[in-house]
C-alpha positions as CSV (number, residue, x, y, z in Angstrom):
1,X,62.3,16.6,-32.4
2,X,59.0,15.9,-31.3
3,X,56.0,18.3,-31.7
4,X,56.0,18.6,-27.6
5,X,59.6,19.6,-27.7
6,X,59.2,21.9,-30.3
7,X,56.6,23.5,-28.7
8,X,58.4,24.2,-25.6
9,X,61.4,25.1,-27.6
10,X,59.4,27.8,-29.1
11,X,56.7,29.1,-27.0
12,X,58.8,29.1,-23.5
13,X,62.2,30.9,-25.0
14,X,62.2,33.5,-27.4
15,X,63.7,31.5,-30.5
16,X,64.4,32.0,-34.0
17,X,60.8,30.4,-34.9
18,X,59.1,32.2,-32.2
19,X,60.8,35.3,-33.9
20,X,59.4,34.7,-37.3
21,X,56.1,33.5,-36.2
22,X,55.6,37.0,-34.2
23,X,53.7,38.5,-37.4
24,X,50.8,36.0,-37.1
25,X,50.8,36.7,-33.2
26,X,49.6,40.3,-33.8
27,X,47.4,39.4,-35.9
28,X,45.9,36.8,-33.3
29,X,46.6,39.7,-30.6
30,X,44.0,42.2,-32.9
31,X,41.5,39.8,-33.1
32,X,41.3,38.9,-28.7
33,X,41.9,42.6,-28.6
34,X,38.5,43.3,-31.3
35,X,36.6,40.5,-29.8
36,X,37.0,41.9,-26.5
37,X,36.0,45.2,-27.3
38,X,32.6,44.4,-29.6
39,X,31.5,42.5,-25.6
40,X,32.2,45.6,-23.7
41,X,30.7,47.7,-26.0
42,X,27.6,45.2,-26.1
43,X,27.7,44.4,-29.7
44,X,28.5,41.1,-28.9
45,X,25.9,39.6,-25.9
46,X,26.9,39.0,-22.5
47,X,24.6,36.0,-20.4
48,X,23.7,36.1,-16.9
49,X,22.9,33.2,-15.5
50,X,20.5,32.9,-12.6
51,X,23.1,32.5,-10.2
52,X,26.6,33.6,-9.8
53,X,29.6,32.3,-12.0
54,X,33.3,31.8,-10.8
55,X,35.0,32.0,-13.5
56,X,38.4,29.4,-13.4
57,X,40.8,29.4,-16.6
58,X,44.3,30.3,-17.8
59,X,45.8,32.4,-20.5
60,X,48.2,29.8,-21.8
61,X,47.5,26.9,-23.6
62,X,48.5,23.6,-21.5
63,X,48.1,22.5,-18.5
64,X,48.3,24.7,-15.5
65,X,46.4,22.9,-12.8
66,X,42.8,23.9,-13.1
67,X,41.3,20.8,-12.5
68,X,42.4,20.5,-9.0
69,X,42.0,24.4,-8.2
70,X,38.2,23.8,-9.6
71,X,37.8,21.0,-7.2
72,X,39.3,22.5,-4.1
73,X,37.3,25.9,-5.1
74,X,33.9,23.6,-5.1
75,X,35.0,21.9,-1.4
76,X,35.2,25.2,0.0
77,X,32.4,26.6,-1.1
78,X,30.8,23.1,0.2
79,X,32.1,23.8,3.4
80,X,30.6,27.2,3.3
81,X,27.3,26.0,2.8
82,X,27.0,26.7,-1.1
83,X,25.1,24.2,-3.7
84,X,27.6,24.6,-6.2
85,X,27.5,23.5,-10.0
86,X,30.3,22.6,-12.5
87,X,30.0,23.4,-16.2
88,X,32.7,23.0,-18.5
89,X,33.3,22.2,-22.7
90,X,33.9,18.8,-22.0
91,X,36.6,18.6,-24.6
92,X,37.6,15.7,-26.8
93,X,33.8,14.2,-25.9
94,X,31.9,13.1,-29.1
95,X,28.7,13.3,-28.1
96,X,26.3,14.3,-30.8
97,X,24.1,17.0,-29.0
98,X,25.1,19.4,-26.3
99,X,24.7,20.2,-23.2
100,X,25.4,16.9,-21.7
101,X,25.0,16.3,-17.7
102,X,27.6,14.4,-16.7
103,X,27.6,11.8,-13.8
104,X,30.7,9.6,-12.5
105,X,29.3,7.0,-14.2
106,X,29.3,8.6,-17.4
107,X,31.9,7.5,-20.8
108,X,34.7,9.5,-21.1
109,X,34.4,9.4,-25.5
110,X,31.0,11.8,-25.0
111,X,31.8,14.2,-22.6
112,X,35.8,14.0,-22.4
113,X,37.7,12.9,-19.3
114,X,38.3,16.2,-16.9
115,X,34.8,16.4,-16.3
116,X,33.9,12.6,-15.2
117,X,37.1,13.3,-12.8
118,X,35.6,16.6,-11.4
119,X,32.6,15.1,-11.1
120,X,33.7,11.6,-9.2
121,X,35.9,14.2,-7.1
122,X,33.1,16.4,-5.8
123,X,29.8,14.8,-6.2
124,X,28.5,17.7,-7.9
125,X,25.9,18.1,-10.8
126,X,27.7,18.9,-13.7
127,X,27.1,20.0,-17.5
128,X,29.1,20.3,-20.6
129,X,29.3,22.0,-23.8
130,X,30.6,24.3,-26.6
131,X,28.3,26.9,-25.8
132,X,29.2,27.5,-21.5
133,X,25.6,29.9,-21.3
134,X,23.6,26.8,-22.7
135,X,25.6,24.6,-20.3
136,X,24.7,26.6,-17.3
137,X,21.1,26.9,-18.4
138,X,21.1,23.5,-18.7
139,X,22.8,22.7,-15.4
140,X,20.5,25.1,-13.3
141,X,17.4,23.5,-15.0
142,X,18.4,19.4,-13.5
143,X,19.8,20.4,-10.8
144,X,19.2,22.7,-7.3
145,X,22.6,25.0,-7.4
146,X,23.5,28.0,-6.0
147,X,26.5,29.0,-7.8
148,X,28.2,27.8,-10.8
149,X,31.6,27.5,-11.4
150,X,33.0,27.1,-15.0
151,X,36.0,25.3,-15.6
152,X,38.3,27.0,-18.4
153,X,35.8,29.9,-19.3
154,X,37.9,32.7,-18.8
155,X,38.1,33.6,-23.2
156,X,34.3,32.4,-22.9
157,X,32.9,36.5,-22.8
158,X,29.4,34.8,-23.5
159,X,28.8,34.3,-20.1
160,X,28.6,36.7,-17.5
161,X,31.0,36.0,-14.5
162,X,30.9,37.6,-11.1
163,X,34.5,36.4,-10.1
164,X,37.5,35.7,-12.1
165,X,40.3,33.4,-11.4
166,X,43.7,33.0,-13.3
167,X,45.6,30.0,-12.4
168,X,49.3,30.7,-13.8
169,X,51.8,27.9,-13.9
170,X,54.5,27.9,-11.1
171,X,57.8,27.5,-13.5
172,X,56.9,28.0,-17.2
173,X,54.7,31.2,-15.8
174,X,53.4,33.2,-19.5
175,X,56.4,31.4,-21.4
176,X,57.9,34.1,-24.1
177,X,55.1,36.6,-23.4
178,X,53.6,36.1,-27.1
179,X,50.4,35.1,-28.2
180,X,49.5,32.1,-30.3
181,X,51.2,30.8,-32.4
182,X,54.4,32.4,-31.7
183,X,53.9,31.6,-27.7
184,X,51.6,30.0,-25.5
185,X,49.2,32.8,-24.7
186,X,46.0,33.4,-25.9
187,X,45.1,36.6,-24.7
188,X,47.8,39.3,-24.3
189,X,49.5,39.1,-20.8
190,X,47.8,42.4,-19.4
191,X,45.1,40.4,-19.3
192,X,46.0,39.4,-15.5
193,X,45.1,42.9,-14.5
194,X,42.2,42.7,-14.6
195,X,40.9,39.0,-13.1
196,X,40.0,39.1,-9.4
197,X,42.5,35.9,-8.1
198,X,45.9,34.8,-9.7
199,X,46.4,31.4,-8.0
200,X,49.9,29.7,-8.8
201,X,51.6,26.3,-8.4
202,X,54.6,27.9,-7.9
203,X,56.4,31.1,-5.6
204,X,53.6,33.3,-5.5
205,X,54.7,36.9,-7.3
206,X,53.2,40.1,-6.0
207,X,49.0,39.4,-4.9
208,X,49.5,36.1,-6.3
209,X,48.3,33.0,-3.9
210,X,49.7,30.3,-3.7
211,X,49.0,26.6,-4.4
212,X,50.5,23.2,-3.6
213,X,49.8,19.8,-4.9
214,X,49.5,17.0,-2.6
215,X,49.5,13.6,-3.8
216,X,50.8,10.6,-1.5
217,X,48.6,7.6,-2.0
218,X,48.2,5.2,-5.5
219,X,44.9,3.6,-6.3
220,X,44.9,0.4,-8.1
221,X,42.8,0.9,-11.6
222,X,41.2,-2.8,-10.9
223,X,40.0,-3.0,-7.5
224,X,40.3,0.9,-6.2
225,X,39.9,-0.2,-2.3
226,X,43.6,-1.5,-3.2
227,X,46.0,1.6,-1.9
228,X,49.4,2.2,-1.3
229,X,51.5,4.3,-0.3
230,X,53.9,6.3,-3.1
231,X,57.0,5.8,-0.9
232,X,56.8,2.1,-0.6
233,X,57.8,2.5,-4.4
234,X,61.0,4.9,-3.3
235,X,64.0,3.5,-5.4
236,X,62.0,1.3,-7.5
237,X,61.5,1.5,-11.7
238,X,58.0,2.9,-12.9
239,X,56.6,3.6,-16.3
240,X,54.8,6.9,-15.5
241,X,52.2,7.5,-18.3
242,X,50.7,11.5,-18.9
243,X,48.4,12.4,-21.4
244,X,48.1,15.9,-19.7
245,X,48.8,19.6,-20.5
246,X,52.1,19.1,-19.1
247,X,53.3,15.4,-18.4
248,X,57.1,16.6,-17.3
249,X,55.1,18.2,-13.7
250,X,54.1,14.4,-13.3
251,X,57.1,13.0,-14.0
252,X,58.9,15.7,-11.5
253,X,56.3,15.1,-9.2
254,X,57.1,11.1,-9.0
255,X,61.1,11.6,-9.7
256,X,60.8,13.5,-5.9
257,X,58.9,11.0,-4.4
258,X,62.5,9.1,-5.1
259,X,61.3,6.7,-7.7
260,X,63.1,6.1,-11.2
261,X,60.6,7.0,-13.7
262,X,60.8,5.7,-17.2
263,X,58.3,8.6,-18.7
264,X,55.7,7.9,-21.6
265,X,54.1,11.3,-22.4
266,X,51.1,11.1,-24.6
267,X,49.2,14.5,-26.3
268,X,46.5,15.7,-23.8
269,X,43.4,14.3,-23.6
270,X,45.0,11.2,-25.7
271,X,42.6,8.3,-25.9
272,X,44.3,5.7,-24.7
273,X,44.2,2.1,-26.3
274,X,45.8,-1.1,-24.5
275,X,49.4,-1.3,-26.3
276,X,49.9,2.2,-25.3
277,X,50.4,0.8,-21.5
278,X,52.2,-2.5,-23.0
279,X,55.9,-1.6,-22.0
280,X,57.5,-5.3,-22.5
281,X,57.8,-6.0,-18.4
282,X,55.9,-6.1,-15.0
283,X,57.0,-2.4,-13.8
284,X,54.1,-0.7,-12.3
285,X,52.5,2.1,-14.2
286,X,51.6,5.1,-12.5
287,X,49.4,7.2,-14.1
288,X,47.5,10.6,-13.6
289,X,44.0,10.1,-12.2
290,X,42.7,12.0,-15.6
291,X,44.6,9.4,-17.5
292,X,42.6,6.7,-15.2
293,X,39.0,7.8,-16.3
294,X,40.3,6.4,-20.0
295,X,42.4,3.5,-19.1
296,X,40.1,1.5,-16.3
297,X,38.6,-0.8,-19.4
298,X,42.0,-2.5,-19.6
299,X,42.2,-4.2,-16.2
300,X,45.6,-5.1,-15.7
301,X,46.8,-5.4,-11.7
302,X,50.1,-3.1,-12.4
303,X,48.2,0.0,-13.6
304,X,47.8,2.3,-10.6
305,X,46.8,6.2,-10.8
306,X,47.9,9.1,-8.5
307,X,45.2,10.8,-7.1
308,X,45.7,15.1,-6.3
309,X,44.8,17.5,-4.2
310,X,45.2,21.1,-4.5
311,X,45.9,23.0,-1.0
312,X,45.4,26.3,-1.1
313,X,45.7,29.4,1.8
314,X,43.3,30.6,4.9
315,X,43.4,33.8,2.7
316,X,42.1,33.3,-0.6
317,X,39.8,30.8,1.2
318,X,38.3,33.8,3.1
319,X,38.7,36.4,0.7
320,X,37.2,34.4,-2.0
321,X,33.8,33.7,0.0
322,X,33.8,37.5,0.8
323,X,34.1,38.4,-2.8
324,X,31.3,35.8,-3.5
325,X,29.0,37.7,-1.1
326,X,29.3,41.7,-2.1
């Protein structure tokens, strides 16, 4: 059994190992429930920035679909008339000091690959870094923003926030409703309670809102002004390549769209090397369009990526900018 499946066998049903694991849960539990404490009584320091932070993370580990809720969050405050700025860890990048600002331009290996694809997607100064109060610092010093909005900050007590948003994940929701390691959380679940907006990807439960994916159209990884259109591939074989939080979504996602996926899931944030995408034929490989910031060195004509969009409701649209405001 692989480590993925065993994961998933563990942190998304309450089995045996999750059972015997649940000692070192608690004692993960008292140390979130500790560390949150020393912040609210100030013994640990809280950051303000000099502007106001929307906060965008998730309490499980894995993907949940905050890259596109961070980019759909930054087009409508765009819309509104907002400067906004992105700061995030940048994990998996190796570069030596931090914070880093990040351009389109920039190489995946320093700064990691979700923020070269946030930043291509919304043309927005960006920083990244261990430390998210240094990042922003950093960010509002190059560049004229009026709101920051960190990507996967929500454990990150650091930095002050004026708006919280938990993005949950539609099916595998909190899992088995432990913490690390004996499930996938990493604070306890009550934690929702107290966040301002709980955006799903799935049926919306209670004040939850909504959120869809829409994804329709493949970009060629060698010449991106090549397109085409994700049904023209209806009935045909793919290799579908994932080195995401969750790479059976993508497969799902393409399976739908009526083609017959061969899947190839890789860790997230894998760094990709060319005989990872050598599968023996001429099949087109689709990929994610985070897998695409890593793979474009290879230039081969059958890699493609899947670009996505995150559509979200009139509502949280308007009550978000209204919350933003007071």
């Amino acid at each position: 059994m692989s480590v993925e499946a065993w994961l998933q066998q563990t942190w998304y049903t309450r089995s045996g190992a999750s059972q015997a694991l649940r000692p070192l849960s608690w004692l993960f539990c008292g140390v979130v429930l500790l560390r949150q404490t020393l912040y609210r009584l100030h013994v640990l320091r809280t950051h303000r920035l000099q502007a106001p932070v929307i906060v965008v993370g998730n309490l499980t580990v894995g993907g949940t679909g905050k890259t596109p809720l961070v980019i759909a969050i930054v087009k409508i405050l765009q819309r509104a008339g907002y400067r906004p700025g992105i700061i995030s860890r940048g994990y998996g990048g190796k570069a030596r000091s931090w914070p880093q600002q990040v351009r389109p331009d920039s190489d995946p290996v320093m700064v990691g690959d979700e923020p070269i694809l946030i930043a291509r997607q919304t043309g927005c100064p960006m920083a990244v870094g261990p430390d998210r109060v240094a990042a922003g610092r950093s960010l509002l010093q190059h560049a004229d923003c009026d709101i920051v909005i960190c990507d996967d900050g929500l454990q990150h007590y650091a930095l002050w926030r004026d708006v919280e948003i938990l993005v949950v994940d539609g099916v595998r929701r909190f899992g088995n409703g432990f913490c690390l390691p004996a499930g996938p959380l990493r604070e306890p679940v009550r934690r929702k309670d107290t966040v301002d907006f709980i955006v799903t990807g799935g049926p919306p439960i209670n004040h939850e809102y909504s959120m869809a994916y829409r994804g329709e159209t493949l970009v060629n990884l060698v010449q991106p002004e090549i397109t085409r259109s994700l049904d023209e591939l209806a009935g045909q074989r793919v290799h579908a390549v994932a080195g995401i939080g969750n790479p059976p979504r993508f497969f799902a996602a393409l399976r739908q769209a009526g083609l017959q996926v061969e899947p190839h899931a890789f860790a997230d944030h894998h760094a990709y090397r060319q005989p990872d995408l050598d599968f023996g034929d001429a099949a087109p490989v689709i990929m994610t369009e985070k897998d695409a910031v890593k793979c474009q060195r290879f230039g081969r004509d059958n890699l493609w990526y899947l670009p996505i969009e995150a559509e979200l409701n009139a509502e949280f649209e308007t009550r978000l900018l209204n919350r933003i405001k007071t």
